[in-house]
C-alpha positions in Angstrom: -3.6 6.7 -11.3 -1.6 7.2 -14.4 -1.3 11.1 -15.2 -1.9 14.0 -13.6 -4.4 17.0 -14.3 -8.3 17.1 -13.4 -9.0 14.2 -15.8 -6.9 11.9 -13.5 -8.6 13.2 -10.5 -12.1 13.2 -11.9 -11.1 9.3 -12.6 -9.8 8.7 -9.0 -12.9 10.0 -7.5 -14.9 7.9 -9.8 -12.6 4.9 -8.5 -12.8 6.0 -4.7 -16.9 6.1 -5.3 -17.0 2.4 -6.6 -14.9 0.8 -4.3 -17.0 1.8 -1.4 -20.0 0.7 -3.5 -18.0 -2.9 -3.8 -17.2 -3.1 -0.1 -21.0 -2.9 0.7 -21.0 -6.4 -1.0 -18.7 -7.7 1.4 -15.4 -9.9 -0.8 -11.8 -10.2 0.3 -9.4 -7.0 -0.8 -8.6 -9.3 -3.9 -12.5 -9.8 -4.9 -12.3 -5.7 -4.3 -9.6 -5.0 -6.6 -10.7 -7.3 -9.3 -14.2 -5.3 -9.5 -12.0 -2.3 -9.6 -10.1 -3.6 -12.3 -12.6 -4.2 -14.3 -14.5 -1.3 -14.0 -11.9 0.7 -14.9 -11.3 -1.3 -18.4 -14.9 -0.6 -18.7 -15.3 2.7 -18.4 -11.5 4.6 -20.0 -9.7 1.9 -21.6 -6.7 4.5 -21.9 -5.9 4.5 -18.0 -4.4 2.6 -15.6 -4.2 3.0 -11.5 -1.9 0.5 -8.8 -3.3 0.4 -5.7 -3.3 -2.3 -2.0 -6.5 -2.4 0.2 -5.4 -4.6 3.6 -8.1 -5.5 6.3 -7.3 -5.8 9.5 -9.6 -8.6 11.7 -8.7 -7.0 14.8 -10.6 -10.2 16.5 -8.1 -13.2 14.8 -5.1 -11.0 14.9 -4.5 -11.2 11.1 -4.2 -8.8 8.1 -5.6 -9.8 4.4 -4.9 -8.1 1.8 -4.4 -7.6 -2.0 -2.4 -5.4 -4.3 -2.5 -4.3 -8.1 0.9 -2.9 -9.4 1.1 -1.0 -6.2 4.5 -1.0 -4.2 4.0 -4.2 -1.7 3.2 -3.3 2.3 6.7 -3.5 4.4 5.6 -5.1 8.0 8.4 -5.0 11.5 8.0 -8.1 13.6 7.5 -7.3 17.2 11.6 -8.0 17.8 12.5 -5.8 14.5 12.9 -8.1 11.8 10.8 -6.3 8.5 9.2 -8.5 5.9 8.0 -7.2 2.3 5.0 -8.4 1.7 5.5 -9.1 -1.6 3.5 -12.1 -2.5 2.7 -12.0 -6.3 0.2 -9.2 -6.8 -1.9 -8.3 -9.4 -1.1 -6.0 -12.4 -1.8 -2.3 -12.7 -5.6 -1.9 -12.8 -7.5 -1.1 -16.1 -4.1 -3.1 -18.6 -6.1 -4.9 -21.1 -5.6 -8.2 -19.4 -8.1 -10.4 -17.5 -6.7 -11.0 -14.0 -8.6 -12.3 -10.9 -6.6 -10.7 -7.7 -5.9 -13.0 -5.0 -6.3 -12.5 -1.1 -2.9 -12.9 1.1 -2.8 -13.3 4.8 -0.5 -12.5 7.6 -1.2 -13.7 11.2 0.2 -9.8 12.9 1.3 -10.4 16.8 1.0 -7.4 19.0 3.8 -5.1 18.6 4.1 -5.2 14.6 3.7 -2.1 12.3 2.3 -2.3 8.7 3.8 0.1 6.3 1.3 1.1 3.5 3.1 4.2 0.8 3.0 5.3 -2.4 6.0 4.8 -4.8 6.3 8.2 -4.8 7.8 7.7 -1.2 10.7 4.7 -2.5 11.4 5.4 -6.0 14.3 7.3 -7.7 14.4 7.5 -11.5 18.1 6.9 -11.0 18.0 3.9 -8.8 14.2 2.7 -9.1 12.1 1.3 -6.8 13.8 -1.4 -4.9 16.2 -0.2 -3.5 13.8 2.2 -2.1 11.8 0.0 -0.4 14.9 -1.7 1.3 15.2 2.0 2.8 11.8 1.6 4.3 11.9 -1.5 5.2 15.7 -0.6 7.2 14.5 2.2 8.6 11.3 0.8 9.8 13.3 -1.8 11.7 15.4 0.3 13.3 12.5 1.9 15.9 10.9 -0.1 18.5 7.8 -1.0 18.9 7.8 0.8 22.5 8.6 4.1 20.3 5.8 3.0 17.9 3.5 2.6 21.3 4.5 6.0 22.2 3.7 8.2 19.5 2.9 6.7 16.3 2.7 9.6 14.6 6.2 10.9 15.4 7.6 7.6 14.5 6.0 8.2 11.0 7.6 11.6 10.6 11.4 10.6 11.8 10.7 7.4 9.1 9.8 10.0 6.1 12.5 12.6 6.9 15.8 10.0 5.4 13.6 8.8 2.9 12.5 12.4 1.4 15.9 13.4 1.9 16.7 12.9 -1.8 13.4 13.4 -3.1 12.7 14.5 -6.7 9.8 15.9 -5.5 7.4 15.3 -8.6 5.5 12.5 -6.8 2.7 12.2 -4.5 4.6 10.6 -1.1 1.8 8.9 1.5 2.9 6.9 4.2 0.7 4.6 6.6 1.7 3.0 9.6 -0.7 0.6 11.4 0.8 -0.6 14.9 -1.1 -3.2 17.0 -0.3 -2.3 20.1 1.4 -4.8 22.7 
């Protein structure tokens, strides 16, 4: 969400509440953030949000998922090779532009991590936001997935501690992994 203060989080909150109003109807993560979009224009013109929503179907082994302005999701292969998932997104909910999101899909073998953040986590004002993301995505690849099996949540906490090295601290930083385990 664009600003800070209790008017941005009264707004968030607002956002959090309608999404899981959409997601009763059922609709792909793209579907999702299109309502969301929309919403958003309708009810404060004057702010904008970026955000992913990915769904796992545990059952087909794949992930779909969508994303509005929001940094892309960084996925290891089971043998350590990372992808960015960066196919073209949407824009940053609530711009005065009509956009329909679209779904993506990734088959995930057994053994790869997702990587979900906030740019908070990858950008510098100095360098931006790509070159932060290629930090993820590096040192994402360099664990195994029999360290990811072990102790996911470790693995998280070693990934964040290079990245926040250099931190300008003035930014939310969330970080997600989601391992499917071999």
């Amino acid at each position: 969400m664009t600003g800070h203060g209790l008017h941005a989080a009264v707004m968030m909150s607002q956002l959090r509440t309608a999404l899981r109003a959409y997601a009763v109807d059922g609709g792909g993560p793209g579907r999702l953030l299109t309502r969301l979009h929309r919403y958003l224009r309708h009810l404060q013109p004057d702010l904008f949000a970026t955000a992913v929503i990915a769904r796992f179907h545990p059952d087909e082994h794949t992930l779909t998922w969508a994303a509005a302005g929001h940094p892309p999701p960084v996925l290891r292969l089971p043998d350590g090779r990372v992808r960015v998932l960066d196919a073209k997104p949407g824009a940053m909910l609530g711009i005065p532009l009509r956009q329909d999101i679209a779904d993506h899909t990734e088959r995930l073998a057994p053994g790869s991590t997702l990587a979900l953040y906030t740019d908070g986590l990858v950008e510098r004002r100095a360098r931006g936001i790509d070159p932060g993301i290629e930090r993820l995505a590096a040192t994402l690849g360099a664990y195994g997935s029999d360290e990811l099996d072990a102790d996911l949540e470790k693995s998280a906490d070693r990934i964040l501690r290079p990245l926040l090295s250099d931190s300008e601290g003035d930014d939310d930083v969330c970080l997600l992994l989601c391992h499917l385990h071999r």
